[in-house]
Each structure stands twice: as structure tokens, then as C-alpha cells.
ZAVEX-257162 format. One record per residue (C-alpha): residue in three letters; x, y, z; residue number from 1. Coordinates in pm, 1 decimal. Last residue first. Layout:
<rs>
{lodren ala east X north Y up Z tordren NUM}
...
</rs>
This chain:
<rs>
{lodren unk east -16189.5 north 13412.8 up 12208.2 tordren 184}
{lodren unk east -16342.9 north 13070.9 up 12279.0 tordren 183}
{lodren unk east -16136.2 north 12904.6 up 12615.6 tordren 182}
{lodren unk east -15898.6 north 12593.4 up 12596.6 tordren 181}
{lodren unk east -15617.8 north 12827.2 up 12450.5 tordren 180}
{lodren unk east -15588.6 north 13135.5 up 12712.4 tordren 179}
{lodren unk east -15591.7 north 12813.8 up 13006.9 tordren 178}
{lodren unk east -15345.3 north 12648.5 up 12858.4 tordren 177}
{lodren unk east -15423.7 north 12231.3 up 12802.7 tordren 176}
{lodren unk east -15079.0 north 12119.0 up 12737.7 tordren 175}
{lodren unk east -15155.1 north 11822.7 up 12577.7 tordren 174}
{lodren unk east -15414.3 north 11970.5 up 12396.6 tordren 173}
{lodren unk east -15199.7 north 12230.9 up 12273.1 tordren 172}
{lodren unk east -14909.8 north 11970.3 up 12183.7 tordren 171}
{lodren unk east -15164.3 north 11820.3 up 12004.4 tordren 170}
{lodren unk east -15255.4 north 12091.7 up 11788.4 tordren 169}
{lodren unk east -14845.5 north 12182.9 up 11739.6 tordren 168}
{lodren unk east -14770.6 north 11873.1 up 11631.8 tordren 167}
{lodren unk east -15073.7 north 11870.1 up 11386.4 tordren 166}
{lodren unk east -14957.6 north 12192.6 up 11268.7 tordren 165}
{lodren unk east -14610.9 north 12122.9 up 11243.2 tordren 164}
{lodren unk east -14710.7 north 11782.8 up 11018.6 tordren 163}
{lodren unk east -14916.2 north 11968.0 up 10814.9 tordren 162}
{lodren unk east -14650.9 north 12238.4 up 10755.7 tordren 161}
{lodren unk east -14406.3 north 11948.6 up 10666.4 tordren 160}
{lodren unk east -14628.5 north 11779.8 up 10417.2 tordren 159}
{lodren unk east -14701.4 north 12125.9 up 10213.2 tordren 158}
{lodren unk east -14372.8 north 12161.8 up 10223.2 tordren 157}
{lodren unk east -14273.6 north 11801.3 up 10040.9 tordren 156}
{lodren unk east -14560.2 north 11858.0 up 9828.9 tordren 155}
{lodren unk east -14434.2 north 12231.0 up 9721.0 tordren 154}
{lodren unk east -14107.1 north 12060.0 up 9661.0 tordren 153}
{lodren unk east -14190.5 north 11746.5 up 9438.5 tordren 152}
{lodren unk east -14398.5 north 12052.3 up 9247.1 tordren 151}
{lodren unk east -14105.7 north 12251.5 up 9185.3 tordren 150}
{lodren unk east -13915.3 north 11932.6 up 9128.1 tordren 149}
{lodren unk east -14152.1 north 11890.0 up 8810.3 tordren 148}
{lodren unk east -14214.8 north 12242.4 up 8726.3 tordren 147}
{lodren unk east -13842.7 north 12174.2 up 8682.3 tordren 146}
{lodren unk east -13830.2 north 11896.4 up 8501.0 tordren 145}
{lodren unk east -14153.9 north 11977.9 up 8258.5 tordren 144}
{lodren unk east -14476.0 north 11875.9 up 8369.4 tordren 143}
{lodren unk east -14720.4 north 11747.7 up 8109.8 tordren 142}
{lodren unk east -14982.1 north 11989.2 up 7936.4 tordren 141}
{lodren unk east -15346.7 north 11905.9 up 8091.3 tordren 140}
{lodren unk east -15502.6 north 11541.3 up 8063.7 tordren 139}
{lodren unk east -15791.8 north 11697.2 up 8364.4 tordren 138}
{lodren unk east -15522.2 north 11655.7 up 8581.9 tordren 137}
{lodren unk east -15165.6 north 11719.1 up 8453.8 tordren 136}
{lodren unk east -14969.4 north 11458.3 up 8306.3 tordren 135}
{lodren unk east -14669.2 north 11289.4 up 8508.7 tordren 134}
{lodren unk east -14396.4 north 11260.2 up 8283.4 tordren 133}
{lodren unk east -14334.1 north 11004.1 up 8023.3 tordren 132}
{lodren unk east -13999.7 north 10817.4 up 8033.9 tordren 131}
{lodren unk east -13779.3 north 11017.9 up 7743.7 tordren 130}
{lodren unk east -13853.5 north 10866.2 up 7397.5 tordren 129}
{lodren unk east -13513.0 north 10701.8 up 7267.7 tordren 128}
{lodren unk east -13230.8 north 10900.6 up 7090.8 tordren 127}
{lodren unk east -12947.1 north 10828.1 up 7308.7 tordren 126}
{lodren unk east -12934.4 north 11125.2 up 7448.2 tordren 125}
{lodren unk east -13297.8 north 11153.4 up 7568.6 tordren 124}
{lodren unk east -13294.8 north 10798.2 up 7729.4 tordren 123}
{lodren unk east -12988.0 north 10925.4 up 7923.2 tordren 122}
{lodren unk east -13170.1 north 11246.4 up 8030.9 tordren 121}
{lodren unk east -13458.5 north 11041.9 up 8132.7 tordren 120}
{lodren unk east -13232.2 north 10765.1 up 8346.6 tordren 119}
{lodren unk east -13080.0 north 11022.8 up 8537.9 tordren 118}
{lodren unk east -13360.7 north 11241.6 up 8578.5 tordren 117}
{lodren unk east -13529.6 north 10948.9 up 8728.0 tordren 116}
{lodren unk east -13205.6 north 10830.3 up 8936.8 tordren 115}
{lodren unk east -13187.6 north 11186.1 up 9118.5 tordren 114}
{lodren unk east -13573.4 north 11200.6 up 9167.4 tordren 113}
{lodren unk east -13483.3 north 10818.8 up 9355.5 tordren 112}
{lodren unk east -13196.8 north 10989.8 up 9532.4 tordren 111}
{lodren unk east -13452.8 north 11277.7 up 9687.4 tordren 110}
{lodren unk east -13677.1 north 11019.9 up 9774.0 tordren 109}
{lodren unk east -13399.0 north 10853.5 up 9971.7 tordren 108}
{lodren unk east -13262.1 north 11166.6 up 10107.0 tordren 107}
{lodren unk east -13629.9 north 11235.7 up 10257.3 tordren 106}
{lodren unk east -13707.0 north 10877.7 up 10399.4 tordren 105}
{lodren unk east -13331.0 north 10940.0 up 10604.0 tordren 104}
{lodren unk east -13409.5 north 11227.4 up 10746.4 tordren 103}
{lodren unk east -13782.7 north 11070.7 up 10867.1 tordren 102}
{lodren unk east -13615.7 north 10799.4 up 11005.0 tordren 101}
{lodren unk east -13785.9 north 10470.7 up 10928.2 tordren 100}
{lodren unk east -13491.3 north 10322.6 up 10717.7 tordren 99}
{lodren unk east -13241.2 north 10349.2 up 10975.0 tordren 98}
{lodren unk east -12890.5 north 10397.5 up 10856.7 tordren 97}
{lodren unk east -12665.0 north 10101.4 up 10630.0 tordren 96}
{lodren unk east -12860.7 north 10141.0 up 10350.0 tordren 95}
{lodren unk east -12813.0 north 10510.9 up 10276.0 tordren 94}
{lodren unk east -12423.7 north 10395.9 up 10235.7 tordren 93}
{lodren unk east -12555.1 north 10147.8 up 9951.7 tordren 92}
{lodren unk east -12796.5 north 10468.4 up 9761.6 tordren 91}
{lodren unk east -12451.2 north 10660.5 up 9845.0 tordren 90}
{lodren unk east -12231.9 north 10468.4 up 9639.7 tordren 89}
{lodren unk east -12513.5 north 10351.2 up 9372.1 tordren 88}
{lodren unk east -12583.7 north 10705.9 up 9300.7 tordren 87}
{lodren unk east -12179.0 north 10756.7 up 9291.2 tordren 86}
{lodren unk east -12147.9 north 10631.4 up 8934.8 tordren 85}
{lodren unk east -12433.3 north 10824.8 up 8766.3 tordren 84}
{lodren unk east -12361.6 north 11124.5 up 8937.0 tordren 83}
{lodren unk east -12010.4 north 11172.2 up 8761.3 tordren 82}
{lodren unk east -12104.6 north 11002.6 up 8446.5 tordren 81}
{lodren unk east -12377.2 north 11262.1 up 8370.3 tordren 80}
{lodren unk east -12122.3 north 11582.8 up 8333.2 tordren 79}
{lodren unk east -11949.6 north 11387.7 up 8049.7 tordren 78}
{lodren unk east -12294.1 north 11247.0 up 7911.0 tordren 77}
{lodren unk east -12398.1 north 11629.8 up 7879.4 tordren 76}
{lodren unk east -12066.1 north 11731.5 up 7667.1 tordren 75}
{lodren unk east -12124.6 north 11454.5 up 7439.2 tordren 74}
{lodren unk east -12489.5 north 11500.3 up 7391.1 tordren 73}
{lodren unk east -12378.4 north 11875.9 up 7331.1 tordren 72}
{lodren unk east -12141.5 north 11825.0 up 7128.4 tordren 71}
{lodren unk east -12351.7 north 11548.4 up 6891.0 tordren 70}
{lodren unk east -12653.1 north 11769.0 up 6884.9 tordren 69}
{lodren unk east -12949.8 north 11705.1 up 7108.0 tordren 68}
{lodren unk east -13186.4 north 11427.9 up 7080.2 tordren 67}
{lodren unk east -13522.9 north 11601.7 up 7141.8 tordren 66}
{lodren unk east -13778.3 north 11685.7 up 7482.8 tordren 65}
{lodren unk east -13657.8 north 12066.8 up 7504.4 tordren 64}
{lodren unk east -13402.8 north 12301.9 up 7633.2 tordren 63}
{lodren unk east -13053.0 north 12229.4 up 7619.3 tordren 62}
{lodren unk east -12814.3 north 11894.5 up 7702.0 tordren 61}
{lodren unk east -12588.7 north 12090.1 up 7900.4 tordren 60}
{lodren unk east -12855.1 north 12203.1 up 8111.4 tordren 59}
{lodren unk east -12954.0 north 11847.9 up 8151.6 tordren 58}
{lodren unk east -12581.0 north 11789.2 up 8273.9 tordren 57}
{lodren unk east -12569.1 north 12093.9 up 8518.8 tordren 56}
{lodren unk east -12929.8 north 12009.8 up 8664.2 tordren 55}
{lodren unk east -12783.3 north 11594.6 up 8680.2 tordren 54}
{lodren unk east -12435.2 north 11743.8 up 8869.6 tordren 53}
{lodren unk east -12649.0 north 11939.2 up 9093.6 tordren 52}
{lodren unk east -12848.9 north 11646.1 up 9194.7 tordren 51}
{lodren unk east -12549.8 north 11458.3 up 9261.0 tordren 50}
{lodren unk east -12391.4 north 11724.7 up 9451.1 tordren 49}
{lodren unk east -12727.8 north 11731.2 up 9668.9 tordren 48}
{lodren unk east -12709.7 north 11335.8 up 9700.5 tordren 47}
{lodren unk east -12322.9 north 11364.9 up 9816.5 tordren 46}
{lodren unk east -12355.0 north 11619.0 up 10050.4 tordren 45}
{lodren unk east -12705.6 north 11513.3 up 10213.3 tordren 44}
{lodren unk east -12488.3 north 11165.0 up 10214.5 tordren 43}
{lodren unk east -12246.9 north 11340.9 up 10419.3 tordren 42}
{lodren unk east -12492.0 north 11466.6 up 10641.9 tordren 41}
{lodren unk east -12635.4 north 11142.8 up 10701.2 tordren 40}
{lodren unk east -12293.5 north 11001.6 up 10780.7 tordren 39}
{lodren unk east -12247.8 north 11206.7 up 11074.2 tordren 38}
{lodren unk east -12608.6 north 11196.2 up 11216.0 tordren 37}
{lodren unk east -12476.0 north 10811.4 up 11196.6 tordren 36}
{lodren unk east -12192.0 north 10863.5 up 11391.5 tordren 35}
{lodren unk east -12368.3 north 11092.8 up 11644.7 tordren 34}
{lodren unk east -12646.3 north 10877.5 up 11720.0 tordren 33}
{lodren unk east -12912.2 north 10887.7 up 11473.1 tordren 32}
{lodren unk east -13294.7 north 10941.8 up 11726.4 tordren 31}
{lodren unk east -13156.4 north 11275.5 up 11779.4 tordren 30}
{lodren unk east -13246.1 north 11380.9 up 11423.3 tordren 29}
{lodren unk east -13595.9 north 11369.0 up 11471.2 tordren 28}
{lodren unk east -13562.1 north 11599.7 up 11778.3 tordren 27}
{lodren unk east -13352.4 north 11849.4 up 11561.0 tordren 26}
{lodren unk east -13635.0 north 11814.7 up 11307.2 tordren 25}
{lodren unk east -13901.4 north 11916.0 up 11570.4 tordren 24}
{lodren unk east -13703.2 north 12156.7 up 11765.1 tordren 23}
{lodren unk east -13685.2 north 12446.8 up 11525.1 tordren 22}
{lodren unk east -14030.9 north 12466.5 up 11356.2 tordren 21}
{lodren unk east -14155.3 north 12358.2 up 11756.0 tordren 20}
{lodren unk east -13993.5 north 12673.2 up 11897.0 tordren 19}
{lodren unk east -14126.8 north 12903.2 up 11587.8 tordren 18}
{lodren unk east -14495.8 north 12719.5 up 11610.6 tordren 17}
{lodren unk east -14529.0 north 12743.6 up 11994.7 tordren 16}
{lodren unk east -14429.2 north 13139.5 up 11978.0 tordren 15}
{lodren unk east -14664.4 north 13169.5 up 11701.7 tordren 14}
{lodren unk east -14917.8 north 13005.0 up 11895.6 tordren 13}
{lodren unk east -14848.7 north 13203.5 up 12250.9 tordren 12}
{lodren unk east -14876.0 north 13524.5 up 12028.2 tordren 11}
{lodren unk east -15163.1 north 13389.2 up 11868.2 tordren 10}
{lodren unk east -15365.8 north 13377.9 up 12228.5 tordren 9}
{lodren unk east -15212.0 north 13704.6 up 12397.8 tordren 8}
{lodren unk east -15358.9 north 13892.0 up 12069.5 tordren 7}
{lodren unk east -15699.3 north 13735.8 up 12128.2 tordren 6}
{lodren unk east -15685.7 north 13752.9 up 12547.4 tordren 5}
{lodren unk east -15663.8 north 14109.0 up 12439.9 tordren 4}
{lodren unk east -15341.1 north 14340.7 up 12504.2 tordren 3}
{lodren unk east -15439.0 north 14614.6 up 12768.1 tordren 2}
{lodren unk east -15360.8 north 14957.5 up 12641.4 tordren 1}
</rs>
């Protein structure tokens, strides 16, 4: 059996999409030299133990928008101080690379969730109101942290997919196949 120009069509696509999926960010990345591509990594390091640290201290602080018990305020400021004293560290190293990367763009957003949680978990141990969250649309039920990140994430993917599609589009018309320029 003969496969269809059809078949032969989204096999050339997915094969496209996989290549560009894995070329795309390490094309990005080229534009660091090897130094740099260096640091960033260690930053990724850094920000993701960070971000670990702030999960590990709001878990300490339980469940729930209230002042938590004496221990466990305690215990959760211990686990805070870590992150909260090498944000600045790694927000000053992040400095030194090239702000319009795309690698660098992500860590920085990822550092400024970091600092938010930060500065909301605080504000919840000490007693105070925590910094509103984002509310719903339509004034629905507000986000908690993690539907929070969960969201940050699904944006974040939804962003990348677009972006691989639109690469992939022009990279079509660029090309200008024969099986793609033709209705199926």
C-alpha cells in the first residue's frame, strides 16, 4: 500500500516539529558563549534550589492563608533564610549575562516567582495579610500557590508551543516543499 501525499505530509511536519523542539533552544543558547552558557546553568542551579528551598519552607509553614504556630513559624523562617540570602546573589550574577536572551528572560521570571513567595510567606509569618493573589475571572476563588505556579507553567508552555509552531510555519514557507505548498 502506497502511503498518501496526506500521511507523507504530517510525517514531514512531525519530523520538522521533533528536529526544531530540539534545535530551537540549543540555537538560543548558542548566542552565550561558553562561559556564560556556563554561568547560566549555574544560576538554573541556584534559582531551582531556591525555589525548592521556598516549597520546603511554605510546606513547613502548613496549609492555609493564617499565622502558623510558633514551631512551625520558627521552623519555616529557618528553611526561608537560605533562599532569602542568595536571591540577591544570583539576581546580581543574572545581571552580568544578556538581558534579551530568551534563557536568561526565563530564570529571571522564575527569580521574581521566587521573591513573591518569598515575601508572601514572610508576610504570613509575621502575622500580616499575605499580598493578594491574582483572582479568577469573573471574581472567582483566588489562586492558591500552587494552582498558582501551575498556571505560571501552563502559560510558559502554552508560549513555547506557539513559538514552535510559528517557527515551524515559517520555516515551511521558507522552505517551500512541494508535498506542503499543495491542498491535500
Amino acid at each position: 500500500m502506497r502511503p498518501t501525499r496526506r500521511s507523507v505530509g504530517l510525517i514531514v511536519i512531525l519530523c520538522v516539529a521533533s528536529l526544531l523542539s530540539t534545535a530551537l533552544p540549543a540555537a538560543l543558547a548558542a548566542d552565550l558563549d561558553a562561559d556564560q552558557q556556563k554561568q547560566l546553568r549555574a544560576l538554573t542551579s541556584s534559582a531551582t534550589q531556591i525555589e525548592t528551598n521556598v516549597r520546603l519552607a511554605q510546606d513547613a509553614a502548613g496549609p492555609g492563608a493564617d499565622k502558623p504556630s510558633e514551631a512551625k513559624a520558627r521552623l519555616a523562617r529557618t528553611r526561608l533564610a537560605p533562599p532569602e540570602s542568595l536571591l540577591p546573589q544570583v539576581r546580581d550574577a543574572l545581571a552580568k549575562l544578556p538581558a534579551d536572551h530568551a534563557d536568561v528572560v526565563a530564570l529571571a521570571k522564575r527569580l521574581d516567582a521566587a521573591e513573591v513567595a518569598i515575601r508572601g510567606l514572610k508576610a504570613r509569618l509575621d502575622g500580616a495579610s499575605a499580598p493578594p493573589s491574582p483572582a479568577a475571572p469573573g471574581g472567582g476563588k483566588k489562586l492558591d500557590y500552587q494552582q498558582e505556579k501551575l498556571l505560571t507553567d501552563a502559560r510558559y508552555y502554552a508560549r513555547e508551543v506557539a513559538g514552535l509552531a510559528a517557527a515551524l510555519t515559517e520555516l515551511v514557507k521558507e522552505t517551500d516543499w512541494p508535498l506542503m505548498s499543495r491542498p491535500v
